[in-house]
TIDO-389432 format. One record per residue (C-alpha): residue in one letter; z, y negated, x; residue number from 1. Coordinates in steps of 0.02 Angstrom, whole numbers, plus 50000, padded with zeros to 5 digits. Each point is the difference from the previous one (the first is absolute). Example, Ala and Ser with C-alpha at 12.3 -4.5 7.8 and 13.67 -1.06 7.14 Angstrom:
<minus>
  senu      z      y      x  vomar
     a  50390  50225  50615      1
     s  49967  49828  50069      2
</minus>
This chain:
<minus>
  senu      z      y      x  vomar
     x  50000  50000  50000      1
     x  49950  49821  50058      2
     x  49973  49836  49947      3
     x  49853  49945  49906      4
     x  49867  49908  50091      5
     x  50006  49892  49850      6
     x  50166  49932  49982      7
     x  50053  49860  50137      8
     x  50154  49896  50017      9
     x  49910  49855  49932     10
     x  49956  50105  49824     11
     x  50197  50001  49962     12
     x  50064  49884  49869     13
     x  50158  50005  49886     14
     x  49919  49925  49840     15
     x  49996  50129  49870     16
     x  50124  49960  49850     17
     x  49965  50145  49903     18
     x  50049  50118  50142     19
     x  50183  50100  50004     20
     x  50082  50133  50108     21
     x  50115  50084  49928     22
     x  49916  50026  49828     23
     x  50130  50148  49980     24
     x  50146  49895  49964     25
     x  49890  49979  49817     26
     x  50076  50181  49930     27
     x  50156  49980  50123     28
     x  50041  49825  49892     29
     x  49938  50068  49847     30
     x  50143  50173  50028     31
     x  50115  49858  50020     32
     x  49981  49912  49867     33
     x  49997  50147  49890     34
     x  50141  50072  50054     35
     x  50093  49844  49977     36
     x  50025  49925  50161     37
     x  49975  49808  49947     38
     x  50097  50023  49834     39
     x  50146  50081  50094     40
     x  50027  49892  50137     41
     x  49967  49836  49882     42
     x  50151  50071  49891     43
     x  50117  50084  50145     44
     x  49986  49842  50140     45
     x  50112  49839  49977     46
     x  49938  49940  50176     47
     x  49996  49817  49992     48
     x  49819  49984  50032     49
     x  49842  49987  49842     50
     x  49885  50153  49974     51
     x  50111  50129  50090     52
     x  49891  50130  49911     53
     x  49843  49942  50106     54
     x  50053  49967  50149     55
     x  50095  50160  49988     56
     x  49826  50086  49982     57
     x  49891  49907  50124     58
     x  50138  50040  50127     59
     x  49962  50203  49952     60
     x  49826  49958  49991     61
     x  49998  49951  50162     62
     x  50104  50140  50065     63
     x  49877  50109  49909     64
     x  49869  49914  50103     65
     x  50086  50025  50164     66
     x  50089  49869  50013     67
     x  50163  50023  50139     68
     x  50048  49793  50005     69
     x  50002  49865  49884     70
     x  49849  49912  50090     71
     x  49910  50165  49959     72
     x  50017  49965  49826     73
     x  49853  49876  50020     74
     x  49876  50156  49992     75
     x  50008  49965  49816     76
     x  49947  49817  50000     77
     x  49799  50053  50044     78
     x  49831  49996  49919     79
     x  49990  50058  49823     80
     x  50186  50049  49996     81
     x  50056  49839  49876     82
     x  49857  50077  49887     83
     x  50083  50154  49990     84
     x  50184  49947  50016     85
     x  50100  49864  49920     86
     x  50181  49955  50074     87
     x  49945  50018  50178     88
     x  50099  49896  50113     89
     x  50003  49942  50161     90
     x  50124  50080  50138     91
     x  50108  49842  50021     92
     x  50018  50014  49828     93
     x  50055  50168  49994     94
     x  50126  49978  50137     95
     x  50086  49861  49915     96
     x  49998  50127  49842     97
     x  50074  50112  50129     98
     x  50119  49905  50069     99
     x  50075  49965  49861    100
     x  50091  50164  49958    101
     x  50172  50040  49989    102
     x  50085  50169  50021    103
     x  50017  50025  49798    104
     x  49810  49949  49984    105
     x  49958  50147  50144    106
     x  50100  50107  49886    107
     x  49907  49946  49854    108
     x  49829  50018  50071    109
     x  50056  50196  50041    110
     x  50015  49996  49820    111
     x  49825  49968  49971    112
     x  49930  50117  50136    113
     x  50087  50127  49922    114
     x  49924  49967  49825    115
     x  49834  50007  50068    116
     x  50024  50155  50087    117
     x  50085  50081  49841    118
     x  49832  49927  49908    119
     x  49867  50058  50147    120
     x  50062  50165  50002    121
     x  49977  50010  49781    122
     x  49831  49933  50040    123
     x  49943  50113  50150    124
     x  50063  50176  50050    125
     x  50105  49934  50171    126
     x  50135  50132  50001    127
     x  49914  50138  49931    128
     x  50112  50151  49961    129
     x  50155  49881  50008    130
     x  50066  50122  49832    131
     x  50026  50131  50116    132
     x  50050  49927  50166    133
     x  50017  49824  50055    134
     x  50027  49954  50195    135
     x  50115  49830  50038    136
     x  49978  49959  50194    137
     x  50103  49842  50061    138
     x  50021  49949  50168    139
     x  50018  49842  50099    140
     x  49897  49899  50111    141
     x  50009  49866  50125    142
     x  49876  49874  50004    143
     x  50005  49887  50143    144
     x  50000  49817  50019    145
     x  49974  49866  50121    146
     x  50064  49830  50053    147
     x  50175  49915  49919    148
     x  49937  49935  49837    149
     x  50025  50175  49883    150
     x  50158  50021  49889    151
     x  50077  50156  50037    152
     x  49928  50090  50150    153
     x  50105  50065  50104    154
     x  50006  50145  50120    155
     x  50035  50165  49931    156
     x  49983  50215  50011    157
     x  49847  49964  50081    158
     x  50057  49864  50116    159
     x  49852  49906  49958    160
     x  50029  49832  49925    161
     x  49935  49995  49822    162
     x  50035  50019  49809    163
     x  50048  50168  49919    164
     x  49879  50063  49857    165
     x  50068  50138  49889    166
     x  49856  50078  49892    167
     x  50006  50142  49859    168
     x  49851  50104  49967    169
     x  49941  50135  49849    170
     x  49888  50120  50049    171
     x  49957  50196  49917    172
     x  49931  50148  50105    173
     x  49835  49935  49902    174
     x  50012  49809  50037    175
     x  50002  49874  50132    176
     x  50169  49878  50001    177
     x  50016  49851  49915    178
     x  50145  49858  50032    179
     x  50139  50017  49867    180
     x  50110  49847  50081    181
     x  50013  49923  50161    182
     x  50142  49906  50065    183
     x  49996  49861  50153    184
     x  50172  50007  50078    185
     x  50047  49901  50176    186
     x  49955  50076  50156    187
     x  50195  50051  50049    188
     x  49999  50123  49838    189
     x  50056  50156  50030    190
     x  49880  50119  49905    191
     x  50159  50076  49897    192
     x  50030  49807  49942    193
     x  49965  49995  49793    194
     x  49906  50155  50014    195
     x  50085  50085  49858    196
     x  49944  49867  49876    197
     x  49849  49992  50063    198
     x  49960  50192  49996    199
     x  50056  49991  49799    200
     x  49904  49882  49946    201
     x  49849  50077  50091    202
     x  50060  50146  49900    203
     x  49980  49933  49839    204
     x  49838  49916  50030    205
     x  49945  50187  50024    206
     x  50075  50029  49823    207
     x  49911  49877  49917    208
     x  49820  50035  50095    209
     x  49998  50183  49921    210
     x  50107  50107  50104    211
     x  50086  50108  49883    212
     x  49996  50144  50107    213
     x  50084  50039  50160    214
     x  50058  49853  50100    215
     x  50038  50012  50180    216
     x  50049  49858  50115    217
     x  49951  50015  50177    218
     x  50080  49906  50141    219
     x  50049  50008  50205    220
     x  50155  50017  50070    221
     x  50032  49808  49997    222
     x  50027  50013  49801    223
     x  50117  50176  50025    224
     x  50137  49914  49915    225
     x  50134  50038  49866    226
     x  49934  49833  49883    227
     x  49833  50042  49995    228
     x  50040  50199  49981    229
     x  50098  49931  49833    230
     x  49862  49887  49945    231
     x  49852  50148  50012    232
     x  50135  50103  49885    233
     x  50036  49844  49862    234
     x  49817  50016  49985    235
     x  49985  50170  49944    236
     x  49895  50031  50177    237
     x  49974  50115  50157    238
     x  50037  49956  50167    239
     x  49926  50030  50150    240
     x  50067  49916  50166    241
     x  50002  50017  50169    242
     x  50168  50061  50080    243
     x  50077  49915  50150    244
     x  50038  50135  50139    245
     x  50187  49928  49993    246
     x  50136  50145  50045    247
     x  50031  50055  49841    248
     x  49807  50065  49966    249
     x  49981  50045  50177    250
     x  50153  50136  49966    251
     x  49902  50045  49840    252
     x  49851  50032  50088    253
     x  50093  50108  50125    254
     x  50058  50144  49849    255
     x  49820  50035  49938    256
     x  49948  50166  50083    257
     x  49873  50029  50125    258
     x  49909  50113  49889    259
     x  49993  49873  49832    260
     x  49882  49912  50112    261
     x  49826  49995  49909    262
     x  49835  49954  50111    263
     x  49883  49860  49902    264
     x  49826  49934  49993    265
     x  50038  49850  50119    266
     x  49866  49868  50081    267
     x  49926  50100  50165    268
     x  50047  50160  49929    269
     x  49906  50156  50047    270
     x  49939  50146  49887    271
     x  50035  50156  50066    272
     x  49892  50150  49928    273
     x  50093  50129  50096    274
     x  50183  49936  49942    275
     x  49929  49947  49842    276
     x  50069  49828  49963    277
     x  50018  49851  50090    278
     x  50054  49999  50178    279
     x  50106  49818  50024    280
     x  50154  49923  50082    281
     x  50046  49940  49811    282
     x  50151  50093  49897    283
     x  50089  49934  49868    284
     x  50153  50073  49897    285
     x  50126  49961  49877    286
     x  50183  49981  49953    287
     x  50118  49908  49894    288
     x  50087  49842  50060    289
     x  50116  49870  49944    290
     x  49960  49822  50056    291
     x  50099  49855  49981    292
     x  50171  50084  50017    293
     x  50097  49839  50053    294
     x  49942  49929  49813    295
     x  50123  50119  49905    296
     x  49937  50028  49825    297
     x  49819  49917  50072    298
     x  49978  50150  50115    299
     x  49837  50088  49951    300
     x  49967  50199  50017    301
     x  49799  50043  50022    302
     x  49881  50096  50082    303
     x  49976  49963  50187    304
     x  49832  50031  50064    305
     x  49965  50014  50176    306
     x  49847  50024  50105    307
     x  50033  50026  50197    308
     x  49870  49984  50147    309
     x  50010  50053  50145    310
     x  50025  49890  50151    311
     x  49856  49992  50122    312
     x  50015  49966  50167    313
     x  49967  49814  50049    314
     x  49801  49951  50026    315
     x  49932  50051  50149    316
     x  50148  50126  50042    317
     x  49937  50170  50119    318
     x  50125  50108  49942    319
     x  50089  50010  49821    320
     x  50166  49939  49938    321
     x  50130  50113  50090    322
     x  50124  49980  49839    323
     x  49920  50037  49834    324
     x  50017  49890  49856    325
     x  49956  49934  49837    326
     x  49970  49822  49935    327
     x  50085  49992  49800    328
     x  49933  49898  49855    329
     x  50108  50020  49845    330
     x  49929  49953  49836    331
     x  50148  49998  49852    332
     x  49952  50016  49835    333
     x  50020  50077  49832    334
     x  49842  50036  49938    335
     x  49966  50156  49932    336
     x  49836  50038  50090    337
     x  50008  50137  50135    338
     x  50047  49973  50177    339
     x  49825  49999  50066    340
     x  49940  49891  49826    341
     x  50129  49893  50031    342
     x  49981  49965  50190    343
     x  49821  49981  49980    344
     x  50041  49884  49867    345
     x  50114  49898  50097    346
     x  49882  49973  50152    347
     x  49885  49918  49878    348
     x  50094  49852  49977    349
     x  49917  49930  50147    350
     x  49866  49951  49867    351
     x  50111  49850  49989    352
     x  49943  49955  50174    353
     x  49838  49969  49964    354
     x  50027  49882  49843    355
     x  50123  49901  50125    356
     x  49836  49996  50113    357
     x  49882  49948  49870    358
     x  50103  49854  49965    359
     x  50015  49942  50185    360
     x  49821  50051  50043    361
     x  49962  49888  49818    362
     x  50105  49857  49898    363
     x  50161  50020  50123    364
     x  49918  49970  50187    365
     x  50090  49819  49967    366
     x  50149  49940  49937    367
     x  49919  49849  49958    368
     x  50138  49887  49978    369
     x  50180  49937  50069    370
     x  50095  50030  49835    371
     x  50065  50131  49965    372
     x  49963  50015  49826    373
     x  49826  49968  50039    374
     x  49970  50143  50072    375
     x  50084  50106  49865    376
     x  49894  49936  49888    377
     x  49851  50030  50113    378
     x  50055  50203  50015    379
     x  50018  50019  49835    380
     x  49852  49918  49957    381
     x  49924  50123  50144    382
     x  50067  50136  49904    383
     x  49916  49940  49838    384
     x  49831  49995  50091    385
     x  50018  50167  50077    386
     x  50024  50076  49832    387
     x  49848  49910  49925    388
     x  49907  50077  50136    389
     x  50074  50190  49983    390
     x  49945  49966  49787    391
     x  49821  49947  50040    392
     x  49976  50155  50158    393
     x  50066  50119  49850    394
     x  49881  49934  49863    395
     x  49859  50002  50139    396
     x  49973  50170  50058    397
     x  50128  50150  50061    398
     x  49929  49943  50170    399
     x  50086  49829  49973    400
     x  50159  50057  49892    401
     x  50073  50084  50178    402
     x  49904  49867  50122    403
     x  50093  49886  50115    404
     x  49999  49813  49910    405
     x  49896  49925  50144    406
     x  49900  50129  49963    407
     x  49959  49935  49784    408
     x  50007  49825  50096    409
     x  49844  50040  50100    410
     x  49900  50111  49848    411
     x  50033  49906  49854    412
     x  50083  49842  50015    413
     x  49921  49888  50143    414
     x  49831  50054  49923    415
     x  49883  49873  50026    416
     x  49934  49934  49817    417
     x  49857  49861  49950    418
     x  50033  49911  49851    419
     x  49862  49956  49859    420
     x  49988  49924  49833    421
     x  49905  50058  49832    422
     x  50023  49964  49846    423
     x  50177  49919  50028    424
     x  50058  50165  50085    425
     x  50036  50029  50173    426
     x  49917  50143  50077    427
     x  50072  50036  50185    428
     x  49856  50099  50125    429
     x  50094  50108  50118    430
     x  49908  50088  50143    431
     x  49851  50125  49982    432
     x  50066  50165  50068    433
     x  50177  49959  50018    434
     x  50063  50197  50023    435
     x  50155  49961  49893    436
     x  49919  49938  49827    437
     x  50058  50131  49885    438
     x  50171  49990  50058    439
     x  49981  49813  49979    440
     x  49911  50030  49822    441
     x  50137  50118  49942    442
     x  50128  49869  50016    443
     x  49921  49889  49902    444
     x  49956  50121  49876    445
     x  50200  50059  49975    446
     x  50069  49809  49984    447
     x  49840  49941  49887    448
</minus>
């Protein structure tokens, strides 16, 4: 491929007003405003600022787009956008907007992410087979910052100076996650710090999206705590969390018998036709254990499952490891899925991961402002768009319902689109041969 003989630097010129790029925010906007976005933040936000309810949506818009800073959000201010769009505004604009929240309107604007989300996922299959098994994935994130001017960072687990971001995801075995609630806390937070709220009221967001089934609440060892234990139980749910190798667990480890050891299908392993299984270094086993002892009445009796390694000898080494050993990961929980279902299970919640990297590789690369409540407002407007994304991937194709949201970004929302006008209707061209139409078709077809 090479440039046409045709085209020269003097042939260039930025004069087209009919012209858009992102011509898939048109069905994006149009899920929105279905689903109630604009009605639901123009009732839930008292922020001292006129038409909350658009700016609220050209901010997601924006994110949508690809926007990761409030100067980005001037990717919407182009062409034949203002034919397409009322209520778009210009960045300073938004900031101000912004700027202007308080902690309770943060909380408030939760509220409306988690009415859309409750609405997306009655318009568009998101957590398929959530009546039989629904999976809730929090964790914690630090995002860092730079210079003096941000409220709240500070230096914390990571030792990287920054604000903490706690987010909650709902996934199924069948469905990619979505963001239930997010929470911007200072960057000293331990990752324990309000968790047990937190993890309920992700909980009953899963209630009210569908999940009627199973719940189970996955979580590291950093939220292996007697509060957030209770709250998964007040909720009717399952947990499933890490165990830290304290004494305690390392003496429970210590009584399971050699032979209650059961190989698994690990990463690397090797299939053995003479033995007949799977030849690996990975074993897991069971037993019972009582956590939280020093809690009295709060002390919690479960199934403790562990899964050893064993300990190679460091890189490069000639010889092996003159002691034998094993490396321990506990997992406690009280599902009732089998030990292998249930450690598989568990290593899965590393799907939260990825949604944490979506939103820095997307809307959270910046923390785009110095207050705090800013940038509250900006995750959980981040989470908003990231959901709006996940609706329109699902309504798209099953290519797009599990795809990565850069991914939709780059098939069906910065789609180049021409914009024409007949008989008092606009028409928009799109490209000849764009490989994603029918995904892009069946999107509009399920919202019109």
């Amino acid at each position: 491929m090479q440039l046409s003989h045709t085209v020269s630097a003097r042939s260039v010129a930025f004069d087209d007003p009919n012209l858009v790029s992102s011509a898939g925010l048109v069905p994006v906007l149009a899920l929105a405003r279905r689903c109630g976005l604009h009605e639901t933040a123009g009732a839930a936000l008292t922020v001292p600022n006129p038409n909350a309810a658009i700016k609220v949506a050209a901010v997601v818009a924006g994110m949508v787009a690809g926007a990761d800073s409030i100067e980005d959000l001037d990717r919407l201010r182009h062409g034949g956008m203002s034919r397409l769009f009322t209520g778009i505004r210009a960045p300073s604009t938004l900031g101000t907007f912004l700027r202007s929240f308080t902690f309770g309107h943060v909380r408030q604007l939760d509220k409306v992410g988690t009415q859309l989300l409750i609405n997306l996922a009655g318009h568009a299959p998101l957590l398929r087979d959530a009546g039989r098994i629904c999976l809730v994935d929090v964790d914690d994130t630090v995002k860092p910052t730079y210079g003096y001017a941000k409220q709240g960072a500070g230096y914390g687990y990571t030792h990287i100076k920054g604000l903490n971001a706690l987010i909650g995801t709902l996934s199924t075995p069948t469905s990619a996650p979505v963001i239930a609630a997010t929470r911007l806390r200072k960057g000293s937070t331990s990752s324990p710090r309000g968790a047990a709220s937190f993890v309920a009221s992700t909980l009953a967001v899963a209630k009210r999206c569908g999940a009627t089934g199973l719940l189970l609440a996955r979580m590291d060892s950093a939220f292996y705590t007697a509060d957030v234990v209770a709250a998964i139980g007040r909720a009717g749910a399952k947990f499933s969390i890490t165990a830290r190798l304290n004494a305690s667990v390392r003496a429970a480890i210590a009584t399971i018998a050699e032979q209650a050891w059961t190989p698994i299908h690990y990463p690397n392993a090797i299939f053995d036709d003479q033995a007949g299984g799977w030849v690996s270094d990975a074993e897991v086993a069971e037993t019972r254990y009582t956590a939280f002892t020093s809690r009295g009445e709060r002390a919690v009796t479960a199934r403790l499952i562990v899964r050893r390694v064993k300990l190679l000898p460091p890189a490069g080494a000639d010889q092996p490891a003159l002691v034998e050993g094993y490396r321990h990961h506990a997992v406690f929980t009280n599902s009732a899925l089998t030990m292998l279902q249930a450690e598989t299970c568990h290593r899965g919640h590393a799907i939260v991961e990825h949604v944490i990297a979506d939103l820095k590789n997307g809307p959270l690369a910046h923390l785009p402002s110095g207050k705090f409540a800013a940038n509250a407002a900006w995750l959980a407007l981040a989470g908003v768009a990231h959901n709006l994304t996940r609706a329109a991937g699902v309504l798209a194709s099953v290519f797009h319902a599990t795809a990565r949201p850069a991914t939709i970004r780059d098939q069906l929302i910065n789609l180049p689109a021409r914009i024409a006008t007949s008989a008092r209707r606009l028409t928009l061209h799109l490209p000849t041969g764009w490989r994603w139409e029918h995904p892009w078709r069946a999107v509009i077809a399920a919202i019109t």
